[in-house]
C-alpha positions in Angstrom: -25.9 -11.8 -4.9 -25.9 -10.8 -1.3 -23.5 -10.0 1.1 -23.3 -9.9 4.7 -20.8 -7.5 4.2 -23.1 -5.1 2.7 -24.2 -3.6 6.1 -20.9 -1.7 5.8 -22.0 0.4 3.4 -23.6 2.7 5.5 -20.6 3.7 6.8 -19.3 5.4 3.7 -20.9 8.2 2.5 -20.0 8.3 -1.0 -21.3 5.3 -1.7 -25.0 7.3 -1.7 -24.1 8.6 -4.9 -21.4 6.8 -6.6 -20.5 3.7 -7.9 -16.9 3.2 -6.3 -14.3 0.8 -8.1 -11.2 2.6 -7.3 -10.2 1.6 -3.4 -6.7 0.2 -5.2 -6.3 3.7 -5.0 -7.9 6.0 -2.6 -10.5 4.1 -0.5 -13.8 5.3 0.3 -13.7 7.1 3.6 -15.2 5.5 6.5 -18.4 8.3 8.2 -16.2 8.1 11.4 -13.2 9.9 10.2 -15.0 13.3 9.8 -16.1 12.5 13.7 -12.3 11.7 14.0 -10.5 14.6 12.7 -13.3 16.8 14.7 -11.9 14.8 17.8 -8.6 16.0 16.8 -9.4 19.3 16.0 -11.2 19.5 19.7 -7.6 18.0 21.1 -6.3 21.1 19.9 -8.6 23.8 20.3 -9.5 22.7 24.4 -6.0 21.1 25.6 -3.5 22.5 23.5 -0.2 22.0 24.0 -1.2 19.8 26.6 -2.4 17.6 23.9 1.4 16.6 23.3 1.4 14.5 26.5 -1.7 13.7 26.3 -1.2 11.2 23.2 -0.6 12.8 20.1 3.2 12.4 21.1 2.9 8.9 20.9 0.4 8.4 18.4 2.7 7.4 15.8 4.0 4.0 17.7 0.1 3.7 18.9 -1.2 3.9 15.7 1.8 1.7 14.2 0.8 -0.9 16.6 -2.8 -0.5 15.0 -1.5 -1.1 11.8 0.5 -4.0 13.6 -2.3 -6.1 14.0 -3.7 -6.0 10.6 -0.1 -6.7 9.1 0.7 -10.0 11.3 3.5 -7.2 13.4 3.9 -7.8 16.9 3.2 -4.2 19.4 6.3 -2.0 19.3 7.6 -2.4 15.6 5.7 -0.5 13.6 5.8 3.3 13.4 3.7 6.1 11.3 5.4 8.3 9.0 4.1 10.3 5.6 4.4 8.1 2.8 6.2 5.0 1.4 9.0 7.1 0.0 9.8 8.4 3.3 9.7 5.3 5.2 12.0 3.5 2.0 14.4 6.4 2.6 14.9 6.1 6.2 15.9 2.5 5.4 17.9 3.1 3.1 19.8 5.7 5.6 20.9 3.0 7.6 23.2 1.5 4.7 26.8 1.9 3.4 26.9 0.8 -0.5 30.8 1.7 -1.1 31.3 -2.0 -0.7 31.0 -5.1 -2.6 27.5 -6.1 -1.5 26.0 -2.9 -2.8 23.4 -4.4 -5.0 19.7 -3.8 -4.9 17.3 -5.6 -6.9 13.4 -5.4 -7.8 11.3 -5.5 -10.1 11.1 -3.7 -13.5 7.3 -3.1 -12.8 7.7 -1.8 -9.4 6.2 1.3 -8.7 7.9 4.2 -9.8 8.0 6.2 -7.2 10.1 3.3 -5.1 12.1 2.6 -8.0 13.1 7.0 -8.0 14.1 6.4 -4.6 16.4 3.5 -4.9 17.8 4.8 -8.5 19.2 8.0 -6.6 21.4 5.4 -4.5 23.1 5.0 -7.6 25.1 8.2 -6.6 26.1 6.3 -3.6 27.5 3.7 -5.3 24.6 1.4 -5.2 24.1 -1.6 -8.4 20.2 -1.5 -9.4 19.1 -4.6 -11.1 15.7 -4.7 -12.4 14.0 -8.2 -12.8 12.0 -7.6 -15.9 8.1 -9.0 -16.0 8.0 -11.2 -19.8 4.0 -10.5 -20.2 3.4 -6.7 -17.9 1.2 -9.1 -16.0 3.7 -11.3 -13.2 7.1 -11.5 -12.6 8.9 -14.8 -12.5 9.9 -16.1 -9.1 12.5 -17.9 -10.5 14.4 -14.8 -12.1 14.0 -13.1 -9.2 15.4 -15.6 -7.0 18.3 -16.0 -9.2 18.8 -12.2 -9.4 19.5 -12.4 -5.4 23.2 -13.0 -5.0 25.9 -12.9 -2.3 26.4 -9.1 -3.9 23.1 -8.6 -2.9 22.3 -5.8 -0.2 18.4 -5.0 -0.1 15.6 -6.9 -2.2 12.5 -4.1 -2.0 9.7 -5.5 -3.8 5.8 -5.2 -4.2 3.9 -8.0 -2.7 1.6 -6.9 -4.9 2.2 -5.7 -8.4 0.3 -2.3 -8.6 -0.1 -2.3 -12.9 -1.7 -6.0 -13.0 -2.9 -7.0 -9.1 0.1 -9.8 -9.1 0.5 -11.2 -5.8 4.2 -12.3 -5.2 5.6 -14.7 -3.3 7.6 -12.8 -0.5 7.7 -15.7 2.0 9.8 -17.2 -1.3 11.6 -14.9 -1.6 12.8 -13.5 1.8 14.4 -17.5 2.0 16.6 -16.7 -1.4 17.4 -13.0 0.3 18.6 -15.0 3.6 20.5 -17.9 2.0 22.6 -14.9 0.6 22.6 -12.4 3.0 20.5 -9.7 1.4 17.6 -8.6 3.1 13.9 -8.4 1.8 11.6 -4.8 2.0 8.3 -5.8 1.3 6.1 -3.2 -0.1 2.1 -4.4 1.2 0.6 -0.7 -0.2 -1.5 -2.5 -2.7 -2.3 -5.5 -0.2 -3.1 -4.4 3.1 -6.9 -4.3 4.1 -7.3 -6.9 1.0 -5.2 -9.5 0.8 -3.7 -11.3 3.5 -0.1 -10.0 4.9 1.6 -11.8 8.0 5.2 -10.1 7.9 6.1 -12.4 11.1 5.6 -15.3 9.1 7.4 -13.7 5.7 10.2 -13.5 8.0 10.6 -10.1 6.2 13.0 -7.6 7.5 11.1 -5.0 6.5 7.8 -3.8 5.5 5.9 -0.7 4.6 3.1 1.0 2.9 0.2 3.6 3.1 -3.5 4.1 4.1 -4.8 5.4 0.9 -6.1 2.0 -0.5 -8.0 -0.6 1.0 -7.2 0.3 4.8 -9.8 3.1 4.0 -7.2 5.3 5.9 -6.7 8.7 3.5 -2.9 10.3 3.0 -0.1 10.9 5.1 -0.1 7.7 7.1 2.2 5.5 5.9 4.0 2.8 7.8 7.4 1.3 8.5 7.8 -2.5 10.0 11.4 -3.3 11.2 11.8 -6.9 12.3 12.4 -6.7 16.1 15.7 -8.7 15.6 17.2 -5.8 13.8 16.0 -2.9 15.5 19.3 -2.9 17.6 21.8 -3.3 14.4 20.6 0.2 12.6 21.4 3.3 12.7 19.4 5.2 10.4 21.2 8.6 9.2 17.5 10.2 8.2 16.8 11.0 11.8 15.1 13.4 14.2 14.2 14.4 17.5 11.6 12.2 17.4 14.0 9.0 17.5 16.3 10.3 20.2 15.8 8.2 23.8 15.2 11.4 25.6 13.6 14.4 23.2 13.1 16.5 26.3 16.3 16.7 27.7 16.8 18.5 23.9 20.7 16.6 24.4 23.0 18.0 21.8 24.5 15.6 19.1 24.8 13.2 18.1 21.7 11.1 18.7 20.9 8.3 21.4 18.9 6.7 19.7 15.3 5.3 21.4 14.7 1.4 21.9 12.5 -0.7 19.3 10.9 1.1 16.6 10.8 4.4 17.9 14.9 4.5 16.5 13.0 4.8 12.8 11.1 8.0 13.5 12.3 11.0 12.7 11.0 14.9 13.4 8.2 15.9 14.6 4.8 13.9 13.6 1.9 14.7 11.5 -0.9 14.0 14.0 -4.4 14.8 12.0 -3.9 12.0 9.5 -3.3 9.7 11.9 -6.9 10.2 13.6 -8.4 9.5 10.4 -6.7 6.6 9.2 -7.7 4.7 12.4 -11.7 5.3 11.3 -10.8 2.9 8.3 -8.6 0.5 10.6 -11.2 0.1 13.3 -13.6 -1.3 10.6 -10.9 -3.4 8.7 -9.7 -4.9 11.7 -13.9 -5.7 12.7 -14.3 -7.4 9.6 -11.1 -9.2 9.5 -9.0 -9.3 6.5 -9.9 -13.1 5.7 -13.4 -12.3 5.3 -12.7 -9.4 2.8 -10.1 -11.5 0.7 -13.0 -14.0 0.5 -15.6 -11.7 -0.9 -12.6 -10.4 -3.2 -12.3 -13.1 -4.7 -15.5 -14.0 -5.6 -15.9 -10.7 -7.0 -12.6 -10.7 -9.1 -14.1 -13.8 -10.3 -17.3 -12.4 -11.4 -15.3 -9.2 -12.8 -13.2 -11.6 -14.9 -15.6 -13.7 -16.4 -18.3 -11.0 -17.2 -15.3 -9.0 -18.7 -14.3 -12.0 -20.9 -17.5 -12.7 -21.8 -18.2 -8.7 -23.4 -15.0 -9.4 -25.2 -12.8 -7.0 -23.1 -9.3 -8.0 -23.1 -7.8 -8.4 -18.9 -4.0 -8.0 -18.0 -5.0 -9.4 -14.3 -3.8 -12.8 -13.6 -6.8 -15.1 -14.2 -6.0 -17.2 -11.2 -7.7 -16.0 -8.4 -4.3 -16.9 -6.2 -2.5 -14.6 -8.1 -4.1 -12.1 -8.2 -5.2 -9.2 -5.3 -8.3 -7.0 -5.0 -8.1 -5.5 -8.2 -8.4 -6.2 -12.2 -7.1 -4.6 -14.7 -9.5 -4.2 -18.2 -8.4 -3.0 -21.7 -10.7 -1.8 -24.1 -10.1 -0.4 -27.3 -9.4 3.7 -26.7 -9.5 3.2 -22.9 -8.4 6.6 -21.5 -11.7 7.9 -22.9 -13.9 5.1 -21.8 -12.3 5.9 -18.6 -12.9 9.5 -19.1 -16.5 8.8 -19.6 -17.3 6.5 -16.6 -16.0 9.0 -14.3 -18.4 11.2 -15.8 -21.5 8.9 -15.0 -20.3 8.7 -11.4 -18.3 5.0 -12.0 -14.9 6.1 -10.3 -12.2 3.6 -11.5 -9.0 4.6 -13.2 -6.7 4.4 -16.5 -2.9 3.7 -16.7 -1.4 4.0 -20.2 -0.3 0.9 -21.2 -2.9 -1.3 -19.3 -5.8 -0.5 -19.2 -9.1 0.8 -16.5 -8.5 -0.6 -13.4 -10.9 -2.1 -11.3 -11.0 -3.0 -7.5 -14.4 -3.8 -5.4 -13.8 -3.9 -1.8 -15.9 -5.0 1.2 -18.9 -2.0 0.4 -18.9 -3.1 -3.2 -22.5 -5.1 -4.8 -22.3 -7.5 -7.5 -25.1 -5.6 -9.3 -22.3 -2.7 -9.1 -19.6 -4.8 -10.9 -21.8 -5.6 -13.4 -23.5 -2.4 -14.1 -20.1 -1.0 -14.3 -18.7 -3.6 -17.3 -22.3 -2.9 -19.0 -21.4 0.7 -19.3 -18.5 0.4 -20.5 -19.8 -2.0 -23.3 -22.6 0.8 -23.7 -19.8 3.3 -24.1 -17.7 1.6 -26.6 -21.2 0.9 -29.0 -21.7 4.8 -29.1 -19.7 7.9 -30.0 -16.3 8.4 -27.6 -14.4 11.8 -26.4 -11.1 11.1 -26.7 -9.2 13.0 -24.3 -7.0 11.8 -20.9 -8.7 10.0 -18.4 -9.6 12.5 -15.0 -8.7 10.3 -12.8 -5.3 10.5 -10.2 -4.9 7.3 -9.0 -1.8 5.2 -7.6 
């Protein structure tokens, strides 16, 4: 089937040569970041320090406010930093858990690297409850909601699961957080760029996530949303000159901190990944997020049922409500199927446990999908390499 959204193609270069299923992880990158980065490197090489004042200075509110639009944020609170762990850790800084709301609950199948960051608040005197998922597929709104108590500090959950494609219910439960007290941190890494995600209307306090995926962005721009209404009420203790009201009048201690979102920022930014994660934005934001979660859909759909119907066994939710860009397939010895698909140039990935993980996006053709499920029927009818998938994905 065609799609209008195939004239995107073009505009990603690896697409020539590869059949690309893995955007849930790193996204294709977009022709124009090369041209980006080159813009950068040009900043560099002609104005120099100039450059500074010139806009790389405040390139990480600028580009937040990019980001902003796609996430439902209004301008001035959103801000760029690293990664997700980063941006967790600075909210976590603004926090005091020697008290009796010192709780912090998520979900058993969060993503690890969040669930590292939170666990080390144990030594802090912080209560980690995980809300445990009965099939590895969803998670129960109802036990989480009823895991939220008045004890209840900070909720930090994935609106979308990142081992199955489950899409929670945040707006559900940032109303349980609120009733109680707590406060909600809504990961959107896996949804961004795919699924809808309107953190105004969540009501969420918080919100972050990453480029990597299906903003088509690369690393090292991930992103922090504070509700405006709490921007005043923290004081985050992972800080920098970057936060302080005045950086140039280099003040000694302690900090004054800047207005809005700019308080969240810490030392000085990276500026490079920043020019290239707008190249991916710029053609998100033109095709509209409603638009791709359409086509997703469809093609989940089309994933699912072909996969069903070559006897492959899916831990993705099989309603398409439920479920984001990507679908999760298990086939008998499926690190080495994996292994092998990567070698023909079909770039998914494995997780032990699951299964091959498979996400089209916007540049993504039906005839792909299907060519893609066909080879690895092909694969499991002749002789396998067992061996670890070669694959890094997130």
């Amino acid at each position: 089937m065609s799609d209008t959204l195939d004239v995107w193609r073009r505009e990603f270069p690896i697409l020539e040569k590869t059949t690309y299923l893995v955007s849930h992880s790193l996204g294709a990158m977009p022709r124009a970041a090369k041209t980006r980065l080159g813009q950068f490197a040009d900043e560099w090489a002609e104005r120099g320090v100039r450059a500074w004042a010139e806009g790389w200075w405040d390139k990480p509110v600028t580009t937040g406010d990019q980001v902003g639009r796609l996430i439902g944020a209004p301008a001035g609170s959103v801000v760029m930093h690293q990664n997700v762990s980063v941006c967790e850790s600075i909210i976590l800084s603004c926090f005091d858990f020697t008290g009796r709301r010192n709780k912090i609950v998520y979900e058993a199948v969060n993503f690890p690297s969040v669930m590292y960051v939170y666990e080390a608040q144990r030594a802090q005197g912080a209560r980690i409850h995980g809300v445990p998922s009965d099939d590895g597929i969803s998670v129960s709104l109802e036990r989480m909601c009823d895991a939220i108590d008045e004890e209840t500090l900070l909720v930090p959950i994935s609106h979308v699961l990142f081992r199955s494609g489950f899409v929670q219910d945040v707006a559900a439960i940032v109303r349980r957080a609120h009733a109680v007290g707590a406060l909600v941190i809504a990961d959107v890494y896996q949804s961004a760029g795919s699924v809808p995600v309107d953190v105004t209307a969540w009501d969420v306090d918080f919100a972050t996530g990453g480029s990597v995926k299906w903003l088509c962005g690369g690393p090292g721009a991930g992103y922090l949303y504070v509700a405006p209404r709490l921007h005043a009420q923290l004081s985050p203790r992972m800080t920098g000159w970057r936060a302080h009201a005045r950086p140039f009048a280099f003040e000694a201690g302690p900090i004054d901190y800047a207005p809005g979102a700019a308080r969240f920022l810490h030392g000085t930014p990276a500026i490079a990944p920043l020019y290239a994660a707008e190249a991916g934005y710029d053609i998100v934001e033109a095709i509209g997020v409603p638009a791709i979660r359409e086509k997703s859909m469809r093609q989940t759909e089309l994933l699912i049922q072909r996969a069903l119907a070559l006897g492959f066994t899916v831990r993705s939710p099989l309603r398409a409500a439920e479920r984001s860009g990507m679908v999760i397939v298990d086939v008998p010895e499926s690190a080495a199927v994996a292994r092998e698909l990567i070698r023909r140039e079909i770039l998914i990935d494995h997780r032990p446990g699951a299964g091959i993980r498979l996400s089209p996006h916007f540049y993504t053709t039906d005839a792909e999908i299907l060519a893609a499920l066909d080879a690895i029927r092909s694969i499991l009818d002749g002789p396998l390499t067992a061996g670890k998938a070669g694959s890094m994905g997130f």
